[in-house]
C-alpha positions in Angstrom: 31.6 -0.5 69.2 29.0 -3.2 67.9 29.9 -5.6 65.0 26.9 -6.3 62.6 27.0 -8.4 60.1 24.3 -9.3 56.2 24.9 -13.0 55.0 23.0 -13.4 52.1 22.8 -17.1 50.4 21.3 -17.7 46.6 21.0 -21.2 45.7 17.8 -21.2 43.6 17.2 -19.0 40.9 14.6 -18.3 38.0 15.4 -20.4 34.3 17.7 -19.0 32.3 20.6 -18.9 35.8 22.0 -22.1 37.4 20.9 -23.1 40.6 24.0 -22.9 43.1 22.9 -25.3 46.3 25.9 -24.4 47.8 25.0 -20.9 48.8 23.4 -21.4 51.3 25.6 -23.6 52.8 27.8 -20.7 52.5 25.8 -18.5 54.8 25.2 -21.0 57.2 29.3 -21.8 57.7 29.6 -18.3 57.8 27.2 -17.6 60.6 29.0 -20.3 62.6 32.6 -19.0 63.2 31.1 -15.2 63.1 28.9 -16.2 66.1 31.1 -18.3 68.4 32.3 -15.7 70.9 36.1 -17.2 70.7 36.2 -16.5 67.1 34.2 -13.8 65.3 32.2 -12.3 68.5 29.2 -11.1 66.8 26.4 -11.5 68.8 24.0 -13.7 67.0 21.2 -11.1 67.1 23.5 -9.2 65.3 23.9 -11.4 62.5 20.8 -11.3 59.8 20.8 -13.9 57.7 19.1 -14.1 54.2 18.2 -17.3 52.0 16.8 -16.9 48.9 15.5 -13.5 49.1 13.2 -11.5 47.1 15.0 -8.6 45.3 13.2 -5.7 48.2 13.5 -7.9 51.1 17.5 -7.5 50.4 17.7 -4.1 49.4 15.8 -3.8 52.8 18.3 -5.4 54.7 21.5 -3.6 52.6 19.8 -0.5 53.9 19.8 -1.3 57.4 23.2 -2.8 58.0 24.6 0.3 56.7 22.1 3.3 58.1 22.5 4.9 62.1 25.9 3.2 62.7 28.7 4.6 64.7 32.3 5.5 63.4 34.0 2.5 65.0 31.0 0.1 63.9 32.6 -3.0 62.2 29.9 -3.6 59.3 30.2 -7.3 57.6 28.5 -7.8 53.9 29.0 -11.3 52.7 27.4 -12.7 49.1 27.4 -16.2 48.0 25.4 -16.2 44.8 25.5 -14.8 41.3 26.9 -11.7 39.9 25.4 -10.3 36.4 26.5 -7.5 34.1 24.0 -5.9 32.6 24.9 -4.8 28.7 26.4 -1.9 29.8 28.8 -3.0 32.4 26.7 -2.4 35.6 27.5 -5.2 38.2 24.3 -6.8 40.0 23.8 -9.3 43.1 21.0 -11.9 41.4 18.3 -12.6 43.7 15.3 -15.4 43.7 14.0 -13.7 41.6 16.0 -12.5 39.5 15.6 -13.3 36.0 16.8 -12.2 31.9 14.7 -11.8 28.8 14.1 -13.5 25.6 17.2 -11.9 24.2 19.8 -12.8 27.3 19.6 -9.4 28.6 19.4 -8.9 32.7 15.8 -7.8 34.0 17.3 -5.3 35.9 14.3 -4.5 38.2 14.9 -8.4 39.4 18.6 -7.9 41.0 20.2 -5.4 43.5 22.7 -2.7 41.5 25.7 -2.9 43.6 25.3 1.2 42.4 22.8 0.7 45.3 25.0 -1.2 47.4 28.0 1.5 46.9 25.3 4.5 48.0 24.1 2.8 51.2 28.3 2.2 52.0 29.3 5.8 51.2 26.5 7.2 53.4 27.3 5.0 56.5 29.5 6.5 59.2 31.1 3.3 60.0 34.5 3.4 58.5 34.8 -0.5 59.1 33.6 -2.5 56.6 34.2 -5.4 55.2 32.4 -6.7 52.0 32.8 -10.5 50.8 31.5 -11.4 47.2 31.8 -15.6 46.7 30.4 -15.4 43.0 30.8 -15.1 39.4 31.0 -12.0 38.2 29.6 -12.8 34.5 27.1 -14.9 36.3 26.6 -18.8 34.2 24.4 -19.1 31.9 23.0 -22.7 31.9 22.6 -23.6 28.4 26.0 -23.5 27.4 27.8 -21.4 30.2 28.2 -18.7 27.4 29.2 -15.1 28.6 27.3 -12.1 27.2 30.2 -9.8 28.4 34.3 -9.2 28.4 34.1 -10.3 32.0 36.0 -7.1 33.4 34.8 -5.6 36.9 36.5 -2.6 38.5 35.0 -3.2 41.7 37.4 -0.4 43.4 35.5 1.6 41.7 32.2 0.5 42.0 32.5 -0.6 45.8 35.7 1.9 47.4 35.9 4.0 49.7 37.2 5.2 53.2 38.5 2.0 55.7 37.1 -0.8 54.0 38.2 -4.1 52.2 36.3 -6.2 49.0 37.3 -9.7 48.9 36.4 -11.7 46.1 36.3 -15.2 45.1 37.1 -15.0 41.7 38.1 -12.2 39.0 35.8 -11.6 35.6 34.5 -15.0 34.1 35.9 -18.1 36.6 33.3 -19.8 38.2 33.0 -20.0 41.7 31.5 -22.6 42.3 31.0 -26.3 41.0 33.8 -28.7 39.1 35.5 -25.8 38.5 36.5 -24.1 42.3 35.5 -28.0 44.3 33.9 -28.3 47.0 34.1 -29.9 50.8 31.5 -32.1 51.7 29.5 -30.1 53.1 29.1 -28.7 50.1 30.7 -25.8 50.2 32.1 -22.7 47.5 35.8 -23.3 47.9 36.2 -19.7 48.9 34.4 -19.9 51.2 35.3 -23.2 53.0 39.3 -21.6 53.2 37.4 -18.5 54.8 36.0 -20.6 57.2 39.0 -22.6 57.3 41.0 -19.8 58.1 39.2 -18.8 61.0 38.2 -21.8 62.9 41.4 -23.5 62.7 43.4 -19.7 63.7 45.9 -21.0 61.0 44.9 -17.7 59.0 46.5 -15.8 61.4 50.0 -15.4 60.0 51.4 -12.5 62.3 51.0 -15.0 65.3 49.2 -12.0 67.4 46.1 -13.9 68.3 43.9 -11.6 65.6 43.1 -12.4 62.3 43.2 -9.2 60.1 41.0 -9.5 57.0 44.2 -9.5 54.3 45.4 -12.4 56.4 42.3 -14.5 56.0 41.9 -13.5 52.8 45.9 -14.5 51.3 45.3 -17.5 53.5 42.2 -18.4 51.8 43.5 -17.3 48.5 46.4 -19.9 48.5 44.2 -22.6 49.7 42.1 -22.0 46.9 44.6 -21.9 43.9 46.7 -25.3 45.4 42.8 -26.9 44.1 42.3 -24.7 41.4 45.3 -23.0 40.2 43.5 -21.2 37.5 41.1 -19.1 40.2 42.2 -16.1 41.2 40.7 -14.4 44.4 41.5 -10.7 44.7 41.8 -8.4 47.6 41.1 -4.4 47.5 41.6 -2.9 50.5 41.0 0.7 50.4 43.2 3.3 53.0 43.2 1.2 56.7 41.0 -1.6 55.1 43.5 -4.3 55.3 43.9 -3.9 59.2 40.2 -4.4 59.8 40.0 -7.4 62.3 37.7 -10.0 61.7 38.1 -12.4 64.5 40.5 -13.6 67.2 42.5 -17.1 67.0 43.6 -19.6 69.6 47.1 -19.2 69.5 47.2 -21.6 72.4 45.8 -24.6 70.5 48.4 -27.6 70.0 45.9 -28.1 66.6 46.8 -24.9 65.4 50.9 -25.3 65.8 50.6 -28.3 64.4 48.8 -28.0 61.1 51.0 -24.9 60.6 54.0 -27.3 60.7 51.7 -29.9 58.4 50.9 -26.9 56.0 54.7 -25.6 56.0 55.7 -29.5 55.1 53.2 -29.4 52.7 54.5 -26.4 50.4 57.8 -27.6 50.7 57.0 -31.0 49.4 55.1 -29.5 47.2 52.2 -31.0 48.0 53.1 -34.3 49.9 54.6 -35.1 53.5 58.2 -36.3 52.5 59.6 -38.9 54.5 61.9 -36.9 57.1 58.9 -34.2 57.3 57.1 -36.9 58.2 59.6 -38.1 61.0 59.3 -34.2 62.0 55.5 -34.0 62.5 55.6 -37.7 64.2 58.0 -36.2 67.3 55.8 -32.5 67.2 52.7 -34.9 67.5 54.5 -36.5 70.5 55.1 -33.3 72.1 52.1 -31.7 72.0 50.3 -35.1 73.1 48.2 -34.6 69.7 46.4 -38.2 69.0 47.2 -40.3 65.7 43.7 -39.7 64.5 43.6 -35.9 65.4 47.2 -35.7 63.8 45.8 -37.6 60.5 42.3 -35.4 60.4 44.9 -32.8 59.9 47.0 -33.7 57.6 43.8 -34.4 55.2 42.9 -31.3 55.6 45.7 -29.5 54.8 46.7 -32.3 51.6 42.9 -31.7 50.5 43.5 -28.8 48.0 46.8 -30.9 46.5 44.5 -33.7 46.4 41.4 -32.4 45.0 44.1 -30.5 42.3 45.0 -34.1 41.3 41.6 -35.7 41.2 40.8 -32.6 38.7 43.8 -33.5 36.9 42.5 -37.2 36.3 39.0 -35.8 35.0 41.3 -33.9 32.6 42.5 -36.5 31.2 40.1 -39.3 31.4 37.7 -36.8 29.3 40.7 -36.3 26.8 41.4 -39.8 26.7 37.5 -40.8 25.6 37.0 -37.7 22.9 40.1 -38.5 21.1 38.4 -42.1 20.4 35.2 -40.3 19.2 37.1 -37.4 16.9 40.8 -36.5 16.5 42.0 -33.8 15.5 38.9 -32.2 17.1 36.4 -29.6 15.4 36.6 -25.9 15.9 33.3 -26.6 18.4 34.9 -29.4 20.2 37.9 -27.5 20.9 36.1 -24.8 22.6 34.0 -27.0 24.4 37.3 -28.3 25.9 38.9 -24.8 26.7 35.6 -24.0 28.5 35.6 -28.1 30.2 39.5 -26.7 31.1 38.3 -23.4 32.8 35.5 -25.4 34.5 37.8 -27.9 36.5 39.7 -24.4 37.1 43.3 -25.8 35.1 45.8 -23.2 33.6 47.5 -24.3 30.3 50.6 -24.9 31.7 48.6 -27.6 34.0 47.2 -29.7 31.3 50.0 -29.2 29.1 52.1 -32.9 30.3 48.4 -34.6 30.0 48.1 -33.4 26.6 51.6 -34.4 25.4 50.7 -38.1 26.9 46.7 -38.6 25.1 47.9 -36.5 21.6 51.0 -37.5 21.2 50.5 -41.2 20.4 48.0 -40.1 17.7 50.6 -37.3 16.0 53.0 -40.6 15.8 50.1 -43.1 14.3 49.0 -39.7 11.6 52.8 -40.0 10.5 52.7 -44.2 10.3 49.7 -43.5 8.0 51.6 -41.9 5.5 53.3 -45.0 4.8 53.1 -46.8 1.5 53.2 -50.1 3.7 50.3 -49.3 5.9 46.9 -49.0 5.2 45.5 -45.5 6.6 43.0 -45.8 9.9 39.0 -44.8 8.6 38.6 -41.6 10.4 35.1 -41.0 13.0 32.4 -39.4 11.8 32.6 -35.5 13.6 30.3 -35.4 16.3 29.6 -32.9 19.2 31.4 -34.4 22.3 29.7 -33.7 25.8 32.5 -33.0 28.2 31.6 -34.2 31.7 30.1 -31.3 34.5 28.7 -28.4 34.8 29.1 -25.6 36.8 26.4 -26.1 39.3 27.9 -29.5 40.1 29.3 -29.9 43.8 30.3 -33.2 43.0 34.4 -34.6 43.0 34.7 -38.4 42.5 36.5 -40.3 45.0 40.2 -40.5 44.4 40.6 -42.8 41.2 42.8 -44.5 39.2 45.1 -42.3 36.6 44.1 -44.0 32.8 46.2 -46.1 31.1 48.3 -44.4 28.3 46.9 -45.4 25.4 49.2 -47.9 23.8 50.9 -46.6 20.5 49.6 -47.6 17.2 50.8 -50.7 15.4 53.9 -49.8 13.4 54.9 -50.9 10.5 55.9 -54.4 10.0 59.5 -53.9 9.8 61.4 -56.0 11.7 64.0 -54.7 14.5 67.1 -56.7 15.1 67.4 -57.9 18.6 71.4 -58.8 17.7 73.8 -56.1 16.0 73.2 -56.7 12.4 76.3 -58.2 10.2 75.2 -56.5 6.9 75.5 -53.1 5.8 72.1 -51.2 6.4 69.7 -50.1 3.2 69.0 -46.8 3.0 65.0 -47.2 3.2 66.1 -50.0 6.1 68.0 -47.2 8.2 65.3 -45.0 7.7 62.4 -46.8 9.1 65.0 -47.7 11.9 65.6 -44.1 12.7 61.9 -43.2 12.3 60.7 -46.2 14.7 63.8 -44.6 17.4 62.2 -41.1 17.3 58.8 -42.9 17.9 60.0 -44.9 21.0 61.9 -41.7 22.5 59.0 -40.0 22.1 56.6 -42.8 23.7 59.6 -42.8 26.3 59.1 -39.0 27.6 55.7 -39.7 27.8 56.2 -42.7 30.1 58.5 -40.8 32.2 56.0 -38.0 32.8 53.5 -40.7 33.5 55.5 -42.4 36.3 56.3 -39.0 38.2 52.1 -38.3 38.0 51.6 -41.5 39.5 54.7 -41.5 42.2 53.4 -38.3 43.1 49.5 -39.6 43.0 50.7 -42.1 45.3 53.0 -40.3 47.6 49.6 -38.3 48.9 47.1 -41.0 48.3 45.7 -41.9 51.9 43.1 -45.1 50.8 45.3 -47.9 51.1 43.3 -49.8 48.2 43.8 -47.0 45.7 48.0 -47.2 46.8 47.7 -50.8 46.3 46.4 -50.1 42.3 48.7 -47.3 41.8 51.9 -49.4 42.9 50.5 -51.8 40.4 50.4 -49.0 37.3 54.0 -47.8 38.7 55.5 -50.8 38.2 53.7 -51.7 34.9 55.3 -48.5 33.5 58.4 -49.3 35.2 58.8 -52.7 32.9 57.3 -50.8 29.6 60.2 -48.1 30.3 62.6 -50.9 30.5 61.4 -52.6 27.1 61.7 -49.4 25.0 65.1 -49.1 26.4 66.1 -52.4 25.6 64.6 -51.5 22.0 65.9 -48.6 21.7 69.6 -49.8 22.5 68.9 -52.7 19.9 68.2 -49.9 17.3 71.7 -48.1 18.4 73.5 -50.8 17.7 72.0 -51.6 14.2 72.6 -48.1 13.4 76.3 -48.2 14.1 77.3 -51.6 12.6 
C-alpha cells in the first residue's frame, strides 16, 4: 500500500482575482504533518508539491497522482486557492494563470475543470481518496468582491464516487480566507490551520484509537473553525467507506494531548472561557501529568484562540458601526450592502451582530424621536456619502486584542427638568408625558448597558495581556457607576409618577 499525496498552493494570480499569500503557506503546513513518519507517514518523495503553477504543469500532476495506482493506494488531493464558476455552473481550480475577460467571464482555457479532475478520480483504481478544497467556491472578485453567480456547488456530484471523502472549507460564496475566516500567524487559511491543528496535536482523534479518520479531522477542524467564524460552514461528503479513510496516526500517549482535551472540554462548557473551578481542575491535571506552566498556558491559547479571534471580529463589528453612523444614519441602500458584505467578510451571522446593533442604533432611534419635539431644534443631517468599511478579503491581518468602544453617549434630551425629590404637586399632563417618555429612554439606554457589561466581563474573563485586563476593568466599572445613575434616575422618575 503506498500513500501519495498533490498539494497544490495559489497565492498569486492574474488582475481581475485577489492574491491569497496564504496559500502557500497552506501547502507548506500541510507537507509537514503529512511527512513526519509519527503522523501522516508519507514518505516525502511521495508528496509533490505545487506553488503557483501554470494551468498544464497541474493538470500534469492531477494526472499522475491518480493514473497506475493500486486498489489499496491512499491518494491525497489538497487545494488552497480559488474556485471559479464559469456562467454556466462549471466549477474550476484557478491557476497562475488563470485569468477572466473584459465582461467578468472565466477564460476557461486558464483554469483546471474539476470535470477533469472527476475523470482522472473515476479512472483510478485506488479506492482511497481523499480530496481537500480550502477555497472559495465563487472565487473574489477584487474590485468590489461582487459574485457573478448564485454561489451553489453540488460537489457530490461533480467529485463522488466509490471510497472517497471531499472536504471543504467553506460552502457557495464565504470566503476562505482573509478578515473573514482569520488567520494564525503564520498566516495561515483557518481551515487549514484546524487541519493541521488536528493532526499535530492528535486532539482530532475523537475515538481515542490512536488513528485519525478523515470525518474526525474534518468535524474537529470544522468546529474550530465556526468558534472564529460562526458564519463559515465547512462541509464534509463522504461517499460509501469514505469517512473511515485514515489519514494519520495520533500520540495518544502525549500528556499535551490529554491535557488540551481537558482545556478544549473546559472551554465549550464555559463557553469560551476557563471558569474558575475548571481552572482549579486543569491546575491539579497540570500537576499530574508534570506539564510546565508555560506549556500548560501555550495550550490554553491555543485552544481560547478561535473564542478570541471571534471576539476581536466582534470589536471590528462594531468599531466600523460606531464610525459610519457619524458619517450617515439611517444608511443608503449602498451603504447597507456594503455592510452586509463587511458582516460576511469578518464571517458574523445576524444573530451575532444583532446585541452590537441594538447598542450603536439604538441611541440614534431615541435622539430621531427627541427631534420631533417642539422644544428641540432638529440635528442637520450628513451629507450621504459612500462609507469604506475596513478589509478585504485578501487581508491576513487581526489587530491585537483591543479595547471594546465606548457606547456612544445618548443625545441631549430635552430641557425638562427631573425631580430628584417626590414631587408635592399634582403632575401636568404634558409634564407626565415627557416624564414617561425620558423613563422609556433610560430603560432603553439601560438594556444596552447591561449587554455592554456582559461583552466586556466576558472580553475580560478570556483576555490573557494583563494591560488590556487592566483597561477593560476600568470600562467595567465605568458602566457599572452609569448603570447605577440611570437607576437612581429612573427610581426618581417612579416616584414622581406615583405622587
Amino acid at each position: 500500500m503506498a500513500k501519495i499525496a498533490l498539494l497544490v498552493g495559489v497565492s498569486e494570480y492574474e488582475p481581475g482575482l485577489n492574491p491569497l499569500p496564504g496559500a502557500v503557506k497552506d501547502v507548506d503546513a500541510m507537507q509537514r504533518v503529512l511527512a513526519d513518519p509519527e503522523l501522516g507517514g508519507f514518505a516525502e518523495a511521495d508528496i509533490t508539491v505545487l506553488k503557483n503553477p501554470q494551468r498544464q504543469a497541474m493538470e500534469d500532476e492531477i494526472y499522475r497522482l491518480f493514473s497506475d495506482r493500486k486498489k489499496d493506494d491512499l491518494l491525497l488531493f489538497y487545494f488552497s486557492g480559488h474556485g471559479i464558476k464559469d456562467e454556466n455552473g462549471r466549477l474550476y481550480l484557478a491557476t497562475r494563470v488563470t485569468r477572466k475577460d473584459t465582461n467578468g467571464r472565466l477564460v476557461k482555457p486558464s483554469a483546471v475543470a474539476t470535470a477533469s479532475l472527476h475523470e482522472n478520480i473515476n479512472e483510478s483504481r485506488s479506492q482511497r481518496q481523499v480530496i481537500i478544497l480550502d477555497c472559495c467556491f465563487s472565487g473574489a472578485i477584487a474590485q468590489g468582491m461582487t459574485v457573478k453567480d448564485d454561489g451553489t456547488v453540488n460537489l457530490k456530484e461533480y467529485l463522488g464516487g466509490k471510497g472517497r471523502a471531499i472536504l471543504t472549507s467553506s460552502t457557495s460564496t464565504e470566503y476562505s480566507f482573509g478578515a473573514a475566516a482569520g488567520h494564525d500567524e503564520a498566516g495561515l487559511s483557518i481551515y487549514t490551520r484546524y487541519l493541521v491543528e488536528g493532526i499535530e496535536t492528535g486532539a482530532a482523534d475523537a475515538s481515542g484509537d490512536g488513528w485519525i479518520a478523515v470525518e474526525e479531522l474534518h468535524e474537529y477542524a470544522a468546529s474550530r473553525v465556526k468558534e472564529a467564524a460562526p458564519a463559515m460552514t465547512p462541509k464534509f461528503y463522504p461517499v460509501e467507506e469514505g469517512y473511515k479513510i485514515v489519514l494519520s496516526r495520533s500520540r495518544q500517549d502525549d500528556p499535551k494531548l490529554k491535557y488540551r482535551k481537558e482545556v478544549q472540554a473546559s472551554a465549550e462548557a464555559g463557553q469560551g472561557k476557563l471558569l474558575f473551578f475548571a481552572q482549579k481542575l486543569l491546575e491539579g491535571k497540570r500537576a499530574e501529568w508534570n506539564i510546565s506552566v508555560e506549556e500548560a498556558k501555550a495550550i490554553e491559547d491555543e485552544v481560547l484562540e478561535p473564542y478570541r479571534q471571534y471576539e476581536r471580529k466582534l470589536y471590528e463589528y462594531e468599531q466600523a458601526l460606531t464610525e459610519a453612523v457619524q458619517i450617515e444614519y439611517p444608511f443608503s441602500v449602498a451603504n447597507e450592502t456594503a455592510l452586509n458584505k463587511y458582516q460576511q467578510q469578518l464571517g458574523l451571522r445576524d444573530s451575532d451582530i444583532a446585541a452590537i446593533e441594538a447598542r450603536v442604533l439604538a441611541p440614534l432611534r431615541i435622539e430621531s424621536e427627541q427631534d420631533a419635539e417642539p422644544q428641540r431644534q432638529a440635528k442637520p443631517m450628513q451629507p450621504a456619502q459612500e462609507l469604506s468599511f475596513p478589509g478585504n478579503v485578501t487581508e491576513r491581518q487581526v489587530p491585537e486584542p483591543v479595547l471594546i468602544p465606548e457606547t456612544p453617549e445618548p443625545a441631549a434630551q430635552p430641557p425638562q427638568p427631573v425631580p430628584t425629590q417626590p414631587v408635592t404637586q399634582k403632575l401636568t399632563a404634558s409634564q407626565k408625558r415627557r416624564l414617561e417618555q425620558r423613563q422609556q429612554a433610560l430603560e432603553e439606554e439601560r438594556g444596552i448597558r447591561n449587554e455592554k457589561l456582559g461583552h466586556l466581563r466576558k472580553s475580560f474573563a478570556i483576555e490573557a495581556g494583563e494591560a488590556v485586563k487592566f483597561q477593560l476593568q476600568k470600562q467595567i466599572q465605568d458602566e457599572e457607576d452609569k448603570l447605577a445613575a440611570l437607576d437612581d434616575e429612573l427610581d426618581a422618575i417612579d416616584q414622581s409618577l406615583q405622587s
